[in-house]
N, C-alpha and C positions, 0 to 999 in steps of 0.2 A: 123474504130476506133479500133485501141489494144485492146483486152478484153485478159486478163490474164487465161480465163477459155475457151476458146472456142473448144477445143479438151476434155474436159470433158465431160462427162455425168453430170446430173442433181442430183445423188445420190453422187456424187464424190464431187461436188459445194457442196451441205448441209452438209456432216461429215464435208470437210471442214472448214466452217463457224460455224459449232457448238463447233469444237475443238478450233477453235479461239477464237469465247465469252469466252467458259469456264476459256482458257486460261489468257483471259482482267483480268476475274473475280477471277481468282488465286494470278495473281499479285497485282490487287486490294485489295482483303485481306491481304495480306503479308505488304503491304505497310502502313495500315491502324494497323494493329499491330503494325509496329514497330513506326506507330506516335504518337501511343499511349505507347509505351511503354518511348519512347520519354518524351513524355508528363508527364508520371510519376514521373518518373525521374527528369525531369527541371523545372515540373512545379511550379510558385509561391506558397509560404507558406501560406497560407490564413488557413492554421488551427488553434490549438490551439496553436501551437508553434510560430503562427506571433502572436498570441497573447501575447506569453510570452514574446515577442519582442521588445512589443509596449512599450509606455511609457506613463505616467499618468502624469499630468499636474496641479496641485491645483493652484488655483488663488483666491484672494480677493482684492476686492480694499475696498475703505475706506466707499463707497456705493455706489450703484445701481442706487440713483437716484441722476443721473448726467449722462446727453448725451454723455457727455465727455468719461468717461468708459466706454460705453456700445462699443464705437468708436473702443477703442481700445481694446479690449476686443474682436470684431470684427474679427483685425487682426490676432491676435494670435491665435482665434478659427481656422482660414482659415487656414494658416499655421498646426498645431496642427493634424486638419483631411486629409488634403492632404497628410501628414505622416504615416496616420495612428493611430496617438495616441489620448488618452483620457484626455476630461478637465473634472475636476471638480471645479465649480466654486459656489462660495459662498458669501453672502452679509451680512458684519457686521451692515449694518444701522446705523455708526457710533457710535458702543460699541466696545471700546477696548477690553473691558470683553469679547465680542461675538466674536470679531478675534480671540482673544489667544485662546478661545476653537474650532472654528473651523476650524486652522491652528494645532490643537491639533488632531481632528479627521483625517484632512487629511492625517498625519502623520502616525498613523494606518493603516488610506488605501492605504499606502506605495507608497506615492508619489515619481515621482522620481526628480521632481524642480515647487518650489512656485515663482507666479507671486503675487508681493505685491505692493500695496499702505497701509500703514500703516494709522492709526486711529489717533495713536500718538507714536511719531519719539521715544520717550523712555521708553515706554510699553510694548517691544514685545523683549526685550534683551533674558529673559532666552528659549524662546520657539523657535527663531530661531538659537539659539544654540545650541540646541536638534534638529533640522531638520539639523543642520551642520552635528552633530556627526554621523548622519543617512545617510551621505551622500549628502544629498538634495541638489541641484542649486539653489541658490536664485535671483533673478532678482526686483529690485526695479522702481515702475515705477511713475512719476509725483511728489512725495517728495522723501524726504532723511531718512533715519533711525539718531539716534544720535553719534551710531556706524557706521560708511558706511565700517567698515570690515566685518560687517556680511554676508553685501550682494557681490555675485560674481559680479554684477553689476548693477548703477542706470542709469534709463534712465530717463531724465528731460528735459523739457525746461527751461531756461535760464530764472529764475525764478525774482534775482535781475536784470539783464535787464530788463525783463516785468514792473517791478515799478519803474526805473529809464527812462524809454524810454514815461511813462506817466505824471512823474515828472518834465520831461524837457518839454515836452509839456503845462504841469501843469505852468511853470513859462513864459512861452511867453502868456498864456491867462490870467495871475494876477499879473502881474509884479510890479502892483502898491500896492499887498499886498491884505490876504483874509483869513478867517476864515475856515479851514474842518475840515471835522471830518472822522476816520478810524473806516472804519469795519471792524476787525480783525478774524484770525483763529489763536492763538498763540500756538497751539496743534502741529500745522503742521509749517514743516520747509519752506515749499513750500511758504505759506502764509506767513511767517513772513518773508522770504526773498525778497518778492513783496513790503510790506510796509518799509523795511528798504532800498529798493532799492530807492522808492519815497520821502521816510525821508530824506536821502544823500542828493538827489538833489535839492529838494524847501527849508532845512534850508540856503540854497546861501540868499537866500533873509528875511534877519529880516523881512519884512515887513507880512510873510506870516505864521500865530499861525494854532497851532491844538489846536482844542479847545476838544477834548473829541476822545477816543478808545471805541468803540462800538462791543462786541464781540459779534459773529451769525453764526460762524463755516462755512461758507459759505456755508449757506443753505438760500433757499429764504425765507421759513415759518418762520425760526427763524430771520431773519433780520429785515423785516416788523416789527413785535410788539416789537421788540429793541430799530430801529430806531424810531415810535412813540415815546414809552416813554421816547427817549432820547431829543425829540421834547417837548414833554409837560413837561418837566421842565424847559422849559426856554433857553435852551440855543443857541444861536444865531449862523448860521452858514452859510456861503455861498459854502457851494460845500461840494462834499464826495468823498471817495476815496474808494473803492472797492476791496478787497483780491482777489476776481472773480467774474465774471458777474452774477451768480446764486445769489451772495448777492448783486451787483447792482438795479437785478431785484426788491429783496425784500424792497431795499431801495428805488428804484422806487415807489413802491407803499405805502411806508410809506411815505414818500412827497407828493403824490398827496392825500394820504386821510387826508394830514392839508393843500392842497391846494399849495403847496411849489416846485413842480415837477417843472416849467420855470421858477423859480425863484433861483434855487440852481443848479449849474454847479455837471453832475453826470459822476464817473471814474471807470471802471474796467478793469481785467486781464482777456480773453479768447477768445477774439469775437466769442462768443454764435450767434444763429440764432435772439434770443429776442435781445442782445447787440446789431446786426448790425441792426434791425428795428429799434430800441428804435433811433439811430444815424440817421438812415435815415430819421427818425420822428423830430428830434431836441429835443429830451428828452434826450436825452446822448450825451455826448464830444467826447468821445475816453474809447477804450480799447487797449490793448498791444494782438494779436492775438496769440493763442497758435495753433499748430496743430497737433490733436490727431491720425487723418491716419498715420502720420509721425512715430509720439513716438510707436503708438505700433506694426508698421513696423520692427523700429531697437530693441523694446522688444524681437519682435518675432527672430528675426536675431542671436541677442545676447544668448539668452534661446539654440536655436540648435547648435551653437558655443560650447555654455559649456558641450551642451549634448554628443556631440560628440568628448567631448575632446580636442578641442582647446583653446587658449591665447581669452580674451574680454577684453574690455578697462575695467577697474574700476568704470567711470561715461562717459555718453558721455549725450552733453547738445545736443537739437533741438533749433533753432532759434526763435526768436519770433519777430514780427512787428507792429507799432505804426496803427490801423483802427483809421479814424474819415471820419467828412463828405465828406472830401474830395475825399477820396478814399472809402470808402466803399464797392461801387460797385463790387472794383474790389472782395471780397471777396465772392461774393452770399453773400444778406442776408436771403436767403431762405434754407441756410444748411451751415455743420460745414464746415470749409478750410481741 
């Protein structure tokens, strides 16, 4: 066999080999210096200066307690951190009072774009006209403001469809004529364009009276002892009609505690996880499905468009679809679409 050393001595092999480690061990450091120096130089900003970088994010919807938001709320969070940037999120509990002031604080903490769902569409004029002048991106999401120039964009579902696509439904199941009655949220444009969308379509048929507007902001607490009292005075009605399922819910349970739950045809806007049991159950007809993964997908899309200085559409609508028992399924009724 070749041996490279065989006319050496044994002391000649060792300097040899010593000189050589040494040598590994020289280029090794040189090389590790300058990956380091590399390093410094290139490497990502992860100090204070990505700090200063970053961007801050104020959000409020109109409350918290709604699966709905928390949904999308979700998405934009995902989005938001994968960035980098900071949300600060806040819950009016459905006080305007409590928006305007803490869309007042975020301001301070020098937001650089608000995610809104408004409390009520014509409350919030002067204070997001001061987060304009501040620069602020505004993004509207689930209603409309009563200005829609304040906002750089609304994201919505397709809200008079959702009451018109339950309306038409509404008149193939009473075509021979019927008594309901509206639970309304007239605060919200979202809501009133649900009920006006269902109005449109069942006045086709004289034969089919509202008998009573039941207002419950589309909350379930507040719906229940509404819809009772609107029960114990008398007034006779076969079927309700639902701004959203949250106040289905509550109207659910105001019919069954006068015992009226199988006997009054019940309608809402959302398919909620409670809406698609209630359906699946035969307590409910139909809701018009919203999908909140959706909306606060293109919230989030929309919001980094503006942030980065690109053209957003003005409004852009989500789709929405007719649930009842027929299809249900296809929705899980074990969670949101």
């Amino acid at each position: 066999m070749f041996h490279p050393f065989k006319d050496w001595n044994d002391e000649h092999v060792v300097k040899f080999y010593i000189r050589t480690v040494h040598l590994i061990i020289f280029i090794g450091v040189i090389a590790c210096l300058i990956s380091a120096g590399i390093y410094i130089i290139f490497r990502p900003d992860l100090s204070e200066r990505k700090m200063e970088k970053s961007k801050t994010i104020g959000v409020s919807y109109m409350t918290m307690n709604n699966e709905f938001y928390k949904i999308i709320n979700q998405q934009i969070t995902y989005e938001a951190r994968t960035k980098g940037d900071r949300i600060i999120l806040r819950d009016p509990a459905l006080s305007v009072q409590k928006q305007r002031e803490q869309i007042e604080e975020m301001l301070n903490e020098g937001i650089d774009a608000l995610i809104l769902t408004p409390v009520e569409a014509s409350e919030l004029t002067d204070i997001l006209m001061k987060a304009r002048e501040k620069g602020v991106k505004i993004v509207v999401v689930d209603t409309e403001l009563i200005d829609p120039t304040l906002a750089d964009s609304t994201i919505v579902s397709d809200n008079y469809k959702a009451g018109s696509l339950i309306g038409r439904y509404y008149l193939q199941k009473h075509a021979n004529g019927a008594r309901v009655v509206l639970m309304t949220h007239d605060e919200t444009i979202s809501g009133k364009e649900r009920i006006r969308g269902f109005c449109d379509v069942i006045k086709k048929n004289a034969k089919i009276k509202i008998v009573g507007k039941v207002p419950c902001e589309g909350q379930t607490e507040i719906a229940t002892p509404a819809l009772k009292k609107f029960i114990d005075k008398g007034h006779e009605f076969d079927s309700v009609f639902c701004l959203n399922d949250l106040a289905a819910v509550g109207a659910a349970y105001g019919l069954e505690s006068r015992r009226l739950l199988h006997k009054v045809d019940l309608y809402g806007v959302d398919a909620s996880p409670e809406a698609k049991a209630m359906i699946y159950d035969g307590e409910m007809q139909a809701t018009s499905a919203q999908f909140p993964t959706e909306i606060g997908k293109k919230a989030a899309q929309t919001l980094y468009r503006l942030l980065e200085g690109r053209e957003v559409l003005p409004k852009v609508y989500v789709n929405v679809e007719l649930v009842d028992r027929r299809n249900v399924k296809k929705y899980r009724v074990d969670r949101w679409q």
